[in-house]
N, C-alpha and C positions, 0 to 999 in steps of 0.2 A: 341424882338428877331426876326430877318427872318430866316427864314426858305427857303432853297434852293429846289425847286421842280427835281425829280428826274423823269425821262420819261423811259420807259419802252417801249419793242417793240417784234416782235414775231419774233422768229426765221423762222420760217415756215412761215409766210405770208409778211416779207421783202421782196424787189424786189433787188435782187444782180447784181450789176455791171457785175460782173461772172469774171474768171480768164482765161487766154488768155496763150495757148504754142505755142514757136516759135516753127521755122521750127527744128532747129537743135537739143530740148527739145521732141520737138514730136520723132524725128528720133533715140537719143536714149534709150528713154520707149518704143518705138516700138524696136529696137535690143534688150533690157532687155525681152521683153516679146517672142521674138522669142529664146531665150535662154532657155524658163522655159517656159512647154507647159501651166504648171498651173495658171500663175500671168497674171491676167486679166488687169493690170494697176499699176498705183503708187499712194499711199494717200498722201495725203500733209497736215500737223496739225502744230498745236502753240505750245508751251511749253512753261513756265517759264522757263525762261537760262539764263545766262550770266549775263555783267554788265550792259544792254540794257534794260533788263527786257523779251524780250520772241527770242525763236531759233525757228527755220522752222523744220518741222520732215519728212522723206520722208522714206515709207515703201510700202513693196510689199504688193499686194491685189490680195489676192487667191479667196478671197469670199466677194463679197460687201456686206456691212451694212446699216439697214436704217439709214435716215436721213442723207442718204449724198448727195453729187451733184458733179454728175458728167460732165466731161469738155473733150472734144474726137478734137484731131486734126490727120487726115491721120491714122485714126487706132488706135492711142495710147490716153490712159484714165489715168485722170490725177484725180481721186477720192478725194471730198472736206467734211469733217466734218463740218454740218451744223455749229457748236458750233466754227469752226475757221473761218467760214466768216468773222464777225465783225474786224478780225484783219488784215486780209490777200485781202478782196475784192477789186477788180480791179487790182491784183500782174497782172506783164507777168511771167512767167517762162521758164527760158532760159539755154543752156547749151554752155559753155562756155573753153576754154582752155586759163589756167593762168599757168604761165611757163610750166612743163612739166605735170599738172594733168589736167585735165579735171573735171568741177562741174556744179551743178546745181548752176543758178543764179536767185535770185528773184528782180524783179524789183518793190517794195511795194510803192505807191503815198501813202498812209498811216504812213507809216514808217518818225516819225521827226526826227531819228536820230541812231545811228547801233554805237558798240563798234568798235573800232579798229582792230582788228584782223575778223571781218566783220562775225561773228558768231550769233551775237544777233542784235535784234532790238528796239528800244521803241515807243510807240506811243503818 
């Protein structure tokens, strides 16, 4: 019988590619934060979602936690959950206007493939 060897690695001592915000992603979590004197940035995490297998999460951050990593372009802090690197490392994160809304766009080289309605991802 073989047996498949499984490789283990540390969160904490991995060397991350790091995640990259454009100009118009920096520009606005920087207007979010100038709206709300309290929100130091935006966190960005994984979740199991959809029919891809995991959704991007984007919430305010009033008080940073450890274990995170943070990513600052022009002001604006883009807060990463060590525990969502492996999914999410080397994204850009972009902001975007598709027909009349405006969204956050993640550019994942990770990502082999996203649901249709462009909510989820799988790796």
């Amino acid at each position: 019988m073989q047996m498949d060897t499984v490789e283990t690695f540390s969160l904490e001592e991995n060397i991350w590619q790091g995640l990259t915000l454009s100009k118009t992603a920096a520009g606005q979590i920087r207007h979010l934060m100038e709206q709300n004197a309290s929100m130091q940035g935006l966190r960005l995490g994984v979740k199991p979602s959809g029919c891809a297998g995991f959704g991007y999460v984007l919430d305010v951050v009033t008080d940073s936690a450890q274990g995170e990593l943070v990513y600052e372009r022009d002001g604006a802090r883009l807060y990463v959950p060590l525990t969502a690197m492996p999914f999410i490392d080397g994204t850009e994160v972009d902001y975007v206007q598709e027909g009349l809304n405006h969204v956050f766009k993640f550019n994942n080289p990770k990502a082999q493939h996203a649901c249709g309605c462009g909510e989820s991802f799988g790796l």
